[in-house]
N, C-alpha and C positions, 0 to 999 in steps of 0.2 A: 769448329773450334773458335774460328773467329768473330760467332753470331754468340757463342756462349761465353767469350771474355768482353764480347760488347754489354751483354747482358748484365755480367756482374758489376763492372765500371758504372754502370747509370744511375744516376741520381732516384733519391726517390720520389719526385713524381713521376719519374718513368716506371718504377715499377709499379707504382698504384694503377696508374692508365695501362700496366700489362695486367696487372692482375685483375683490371675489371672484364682485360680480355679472356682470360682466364674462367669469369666467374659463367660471364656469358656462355663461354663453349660448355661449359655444366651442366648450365640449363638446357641450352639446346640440346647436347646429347642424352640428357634425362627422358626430355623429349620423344626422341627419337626412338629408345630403348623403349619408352614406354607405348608408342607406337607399335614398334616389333610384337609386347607382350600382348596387347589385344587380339592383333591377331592370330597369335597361338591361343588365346581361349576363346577366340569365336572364328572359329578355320570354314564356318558357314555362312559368313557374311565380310568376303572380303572388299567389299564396295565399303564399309563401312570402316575397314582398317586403312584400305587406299584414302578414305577421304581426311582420315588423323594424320597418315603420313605425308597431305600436300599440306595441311594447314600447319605442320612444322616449318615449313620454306617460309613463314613471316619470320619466326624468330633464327632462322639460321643463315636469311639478311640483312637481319638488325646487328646480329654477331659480326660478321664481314664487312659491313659499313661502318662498326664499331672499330673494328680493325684495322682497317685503311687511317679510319682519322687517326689511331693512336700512332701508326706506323710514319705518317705525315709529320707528325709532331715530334718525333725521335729524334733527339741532336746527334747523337751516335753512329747515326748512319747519314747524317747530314753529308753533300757533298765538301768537299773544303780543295782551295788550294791547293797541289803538292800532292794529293792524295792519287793522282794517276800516275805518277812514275815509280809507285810502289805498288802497283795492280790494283787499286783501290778505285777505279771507275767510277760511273754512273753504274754501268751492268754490272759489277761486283755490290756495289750497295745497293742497286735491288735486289739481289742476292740473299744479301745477308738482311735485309728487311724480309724480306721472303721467310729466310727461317727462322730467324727470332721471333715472327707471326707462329708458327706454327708451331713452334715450342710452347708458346704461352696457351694457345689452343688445344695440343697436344694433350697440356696437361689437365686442362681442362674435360678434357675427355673421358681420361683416367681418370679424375673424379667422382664424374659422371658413372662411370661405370663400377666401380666399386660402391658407392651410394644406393645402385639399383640392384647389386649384387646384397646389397648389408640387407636392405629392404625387403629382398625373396628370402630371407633364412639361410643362402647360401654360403656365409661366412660364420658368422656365428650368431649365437641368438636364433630366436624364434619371430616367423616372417612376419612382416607389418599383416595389419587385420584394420581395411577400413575402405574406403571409397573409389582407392585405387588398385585394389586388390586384384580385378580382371583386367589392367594394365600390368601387375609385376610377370603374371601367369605360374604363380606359385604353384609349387605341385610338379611344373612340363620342365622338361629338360630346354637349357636355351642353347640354342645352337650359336656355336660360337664367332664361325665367320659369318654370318650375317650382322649379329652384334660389332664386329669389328668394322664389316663394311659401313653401316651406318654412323660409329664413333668417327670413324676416318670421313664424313664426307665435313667435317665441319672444320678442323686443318685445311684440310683441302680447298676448302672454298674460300678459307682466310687467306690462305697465301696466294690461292691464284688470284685474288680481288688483289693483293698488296702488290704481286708483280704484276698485273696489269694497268693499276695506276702508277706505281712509280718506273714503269718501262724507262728508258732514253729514247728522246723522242728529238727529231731535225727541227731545228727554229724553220718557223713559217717566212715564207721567200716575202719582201716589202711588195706590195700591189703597185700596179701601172697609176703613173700622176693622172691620167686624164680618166680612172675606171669609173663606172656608173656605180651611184649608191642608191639606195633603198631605204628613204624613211630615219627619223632621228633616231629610233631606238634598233635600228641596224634587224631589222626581220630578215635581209637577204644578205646582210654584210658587215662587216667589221668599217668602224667609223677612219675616217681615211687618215688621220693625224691624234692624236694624244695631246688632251687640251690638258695644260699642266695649271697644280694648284691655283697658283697667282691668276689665272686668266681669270677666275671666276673671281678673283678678289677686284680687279679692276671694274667698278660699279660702273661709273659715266661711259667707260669706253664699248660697251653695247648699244648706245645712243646715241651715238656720234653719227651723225649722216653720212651715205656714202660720198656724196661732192666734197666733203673736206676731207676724209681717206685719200679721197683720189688726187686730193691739191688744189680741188677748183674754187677753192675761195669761202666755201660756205660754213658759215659760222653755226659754231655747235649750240644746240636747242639750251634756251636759258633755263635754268634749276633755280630753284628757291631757293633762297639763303637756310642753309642751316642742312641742308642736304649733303650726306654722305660720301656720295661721289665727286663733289664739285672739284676737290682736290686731285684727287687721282686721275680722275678723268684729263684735265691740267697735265698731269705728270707726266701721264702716260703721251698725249700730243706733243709733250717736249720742251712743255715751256713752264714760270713755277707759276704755283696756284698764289690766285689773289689775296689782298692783304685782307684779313679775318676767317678766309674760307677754311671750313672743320678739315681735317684730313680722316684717313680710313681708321675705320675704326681699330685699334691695339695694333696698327701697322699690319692690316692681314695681307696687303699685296706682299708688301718686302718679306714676311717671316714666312711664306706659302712658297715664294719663288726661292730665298735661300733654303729652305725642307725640300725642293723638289729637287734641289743642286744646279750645277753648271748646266746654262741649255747650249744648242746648235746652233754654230754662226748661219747668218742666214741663206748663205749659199749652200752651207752642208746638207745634205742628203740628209732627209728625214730617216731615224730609226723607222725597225722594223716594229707595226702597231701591235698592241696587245689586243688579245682577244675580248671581245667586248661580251657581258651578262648574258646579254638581250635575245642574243640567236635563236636562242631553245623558247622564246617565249608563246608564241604561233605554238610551234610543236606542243608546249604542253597546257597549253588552255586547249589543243583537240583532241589532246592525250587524257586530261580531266572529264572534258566532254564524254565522250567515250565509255573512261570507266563509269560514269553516272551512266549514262546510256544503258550499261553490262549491268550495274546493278540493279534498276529499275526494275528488268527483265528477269534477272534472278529472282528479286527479292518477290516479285508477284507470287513466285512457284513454294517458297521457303514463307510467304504469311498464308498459303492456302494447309502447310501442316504445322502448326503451330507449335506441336510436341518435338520437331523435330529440329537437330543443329542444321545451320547454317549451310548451305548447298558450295558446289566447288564453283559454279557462276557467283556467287557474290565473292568470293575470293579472289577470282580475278578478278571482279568491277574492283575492289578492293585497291588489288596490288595494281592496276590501271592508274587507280585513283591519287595513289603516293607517289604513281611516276609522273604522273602527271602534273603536282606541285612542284616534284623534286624539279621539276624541268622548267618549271615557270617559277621557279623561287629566286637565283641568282636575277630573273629581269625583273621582278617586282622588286628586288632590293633596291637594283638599278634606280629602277624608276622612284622608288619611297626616299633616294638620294637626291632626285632632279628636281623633287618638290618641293623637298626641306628647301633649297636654295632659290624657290620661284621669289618673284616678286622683291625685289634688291633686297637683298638677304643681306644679315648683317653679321660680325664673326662668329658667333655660334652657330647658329644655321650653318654658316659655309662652310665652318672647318667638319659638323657634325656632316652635312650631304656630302662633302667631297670624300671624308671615312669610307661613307655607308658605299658609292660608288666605285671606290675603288677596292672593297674588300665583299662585294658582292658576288665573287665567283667562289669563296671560300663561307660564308655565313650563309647566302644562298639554301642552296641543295638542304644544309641539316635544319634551315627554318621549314622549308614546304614540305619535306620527311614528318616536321614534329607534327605540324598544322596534319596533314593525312592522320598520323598516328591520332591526335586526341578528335578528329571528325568519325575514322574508324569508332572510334571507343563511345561519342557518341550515340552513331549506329548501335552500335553495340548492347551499348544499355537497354537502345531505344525494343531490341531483339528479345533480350534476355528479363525480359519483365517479369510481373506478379504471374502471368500464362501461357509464359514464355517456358524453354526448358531451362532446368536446374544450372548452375555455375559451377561446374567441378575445378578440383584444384589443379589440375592440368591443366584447364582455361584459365585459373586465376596466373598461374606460373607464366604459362605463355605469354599473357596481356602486360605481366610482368616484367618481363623478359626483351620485348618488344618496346614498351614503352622508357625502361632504363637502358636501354642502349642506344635511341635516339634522342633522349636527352643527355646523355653523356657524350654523344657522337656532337651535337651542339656545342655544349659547354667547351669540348675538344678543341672543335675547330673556332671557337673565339679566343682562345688561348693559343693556338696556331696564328690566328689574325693578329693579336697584341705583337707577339713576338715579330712577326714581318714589319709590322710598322712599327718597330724601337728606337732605327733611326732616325727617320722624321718626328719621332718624339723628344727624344734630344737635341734634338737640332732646332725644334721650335721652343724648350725648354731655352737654351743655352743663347738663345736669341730676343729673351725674355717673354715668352708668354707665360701666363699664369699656371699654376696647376689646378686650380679651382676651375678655368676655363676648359679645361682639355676635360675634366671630370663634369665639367657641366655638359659637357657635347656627348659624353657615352652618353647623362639621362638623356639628352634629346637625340639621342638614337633611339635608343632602346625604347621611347616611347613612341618614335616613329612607327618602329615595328610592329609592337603592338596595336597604335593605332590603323594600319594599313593589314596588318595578316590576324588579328582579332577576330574583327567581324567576316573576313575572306572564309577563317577555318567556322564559323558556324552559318556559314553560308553552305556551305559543304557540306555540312554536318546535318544539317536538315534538310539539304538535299538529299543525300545518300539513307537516311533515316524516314521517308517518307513512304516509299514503297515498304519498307520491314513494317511501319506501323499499323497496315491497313490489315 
């Protein structure tokens, strides 16, 4: 009851992002159904209806990964103040995210199923007549719990993906001051402190030799007149900067360190770190490996019959292949932040890299998901050519299906990311930075991106395309 008056109360962009969850499970379960039908009219080649019903688990991921973001982004079930002395948890609102998922999916289903029901003649009307005709299985009786078992597996998987990610989970214990670390971009470990905005704004104090850190006297390397840092660098040692010397540029130390808020006196106990992009990145360039490795080996077996669809070995180099981004995408964000900022970066660069960095664990994942999905698709193409076999509309649906749900799972989760950072956007707003600057820093994101996972996804793409084409 209380997942269905959350439901009502929501704004409507939450019902469009339910109802794209909605449109999804349609598809999928059309899918699925139409899966079922095939093998009720060929009960003599069930290898061939098995291999329809694995190649539906792409779009019935794409549906669940669509889910999770939309459910991520739901104010509704946001935690809030106050809200646990009225049972209103964390476990109550995964809860109830849980089944407002699976409502939306639900119904989705229902759609689904009556669509394939209007399509057999079994409602009214006289039954479709075309391409799909030995998927509806017109003519056979459809059994009905199986049909339900397959509608139900796409709820199901929505909601158990939505309580799995929004579980309650124990804040991670702060690490030992003297532990061993592993490399800048943390391949064995999380970075031992949280360097906040302003650090990267202070230009000269990365130059500063260590004898005058340490008091011994020794004077910091001289800069050219007209240099960026000369001032700050100054400021930051404690003393003021000399008479003409430029200061930072639009003040990005001060407006970087008041957006980060009040830091720890220096005796306090460091917070506990946040988790850093980087971890999974190892993991998934050998996860990518791999799937190319799996496809190679497929694809040899699937270009020697030419007439035939796609083998379940490229399916998995395939689904290998998208885990393997999804896993290496938050650290190349990472990384496409550390670069913007190389070589004394000036306030764009910095306020654009320190973004990209810090919202790399949320833009991540549905970047190297899309980069999989359009390398897939040029596989794909590269498969489905002039001698290739045909393109039915069940493949165009799926490719469909698959591909609007990780662009939308995208768009999601950068609309998830604005919203977290709103108030360091105010807060640099209200401390006078420009708004033309904050809008210039998205383009130079977003062209980051592109220029760093661009050429990655057709790097891919002709890999994973090279074994199909022979």
């Amino acid at each position: 009851m209380l997942a269905l008056r959350l439901t009502r109360a929501a704004h409507l962009a939450v019902h469009l992002r339910r109802l794209l969850v909605a449109v999804a499970s349609a598809g999928t379960g059309f899918l699925l159904l139409s899966a079922l039908g095939h093998a009720l009219t060929h009960p003599d080649t069930p290898g061939a209806s098995a291999l329809r019903l694995a190649w539906c688990t792409a779009p019935l991921a794409a549906t669940a990964y669509l889910a999770v973001a939309v459910a991520r982004t739901d104010p509704g079930t946001r935690p809030r103040p106050g809200l646990s002395a009225i049972g209103l948890g964390a476990g109550r609102l995964m809860a109830v995210s849980a089944t407002t998922t699976a409502l939306s999916a639900g119904l989705g289903s229902v759609a689904a199923l009556l669509c394939f029901l209007q399509l057999r003649g079994d409602l009214a009307g006289a039954p479709f007549r075309g391409e799909v005709t030995d998927a509806l299985a017109v003519g056979q009786s459809l059994p009905l719990p199986a049909a339900l078992t397959l509608l139900a597996l796409v709820p199901a998987t929505a909601s158990a993906a939505v309580a799995t990610t929004l579980r309650p989970r124990e804040p991670r214990p702060a690490p030992a001051s003297g532990s061993r670390r592993y490399g800048r971009f943390g391949a064995y470990g999380w970075g031992a402190a949280r360097e906040t905005f302003g650090t990267y704004g202070r230009f000269g104090a990365r130059w500063a030799p260590a004898a005058a850190a340490a008091g011994g006297g020794a004077a910091a390397p001289a800069q050219p007149a007209g240099s960026p840092g000369t001032g700050v660098a100054l400021l930051d040692a404690g003393g003021p900067p000399p008479a003409g010397a430029p200061q930072a540029p639009a003040g990005v130390a001060d407006l970087a360190d008041a957006a980060d808020g009040p830091q720890p006196a220096p005796d306090a106990p460091a917070p506990a770190p946040r988790p850093q992009s980087t971890t999974a990145l190892p993991w998934g360039i050998a996860v990518l490996t791999a799937g190319l490795a799996v496809e190679t080996y497929a694809g040899d077996t699937t270009a020697a019959a030419a007439d035939t669809a796609p083998s379940a070995g490229v399916l998995v180099g395939w689904a290998l292949t998208a885990l393997g981004l999804a896993l290496a995408g938050p650290g190349l964000t990472h990384l496409c932040g550390r670069l913007l900022q190389a070589v004394r970066p000036g306030a764009l660069r910095l306020l654009a890299g320190r973004v990209l960095m810090e919202e790399a664990h949320r833009i991540g994942r549905p970047l190297g998901v899309v980069c999989a999905v359009v390398s897939a698709a040029w596989a794909a193409a590269t498969l489905y050519d002039a001698d290739g076999p045909a393109v039915g509309p069940l493949s165009t649906l799926g490719a469909l299906l698959v591909a609007g749900c990780t662009v939308a799972t995208l768009l999601t989760a950068a609309v998830e990311a604005k919203h977290a950072r709103a108030d360091t956007t105010d807060a640099l707003l209200r401390l006078g930075a420009p708004p033309a600057t904050l809008r210039a820093a998205a383009a130079v994101r977003a062209g980051a991106l592109l220029a760093l996972f661009g050429p990655l996804t057709l790097v891919v793409a002709q890999l994973a395309s090279l074994p199909l084409s022979r």
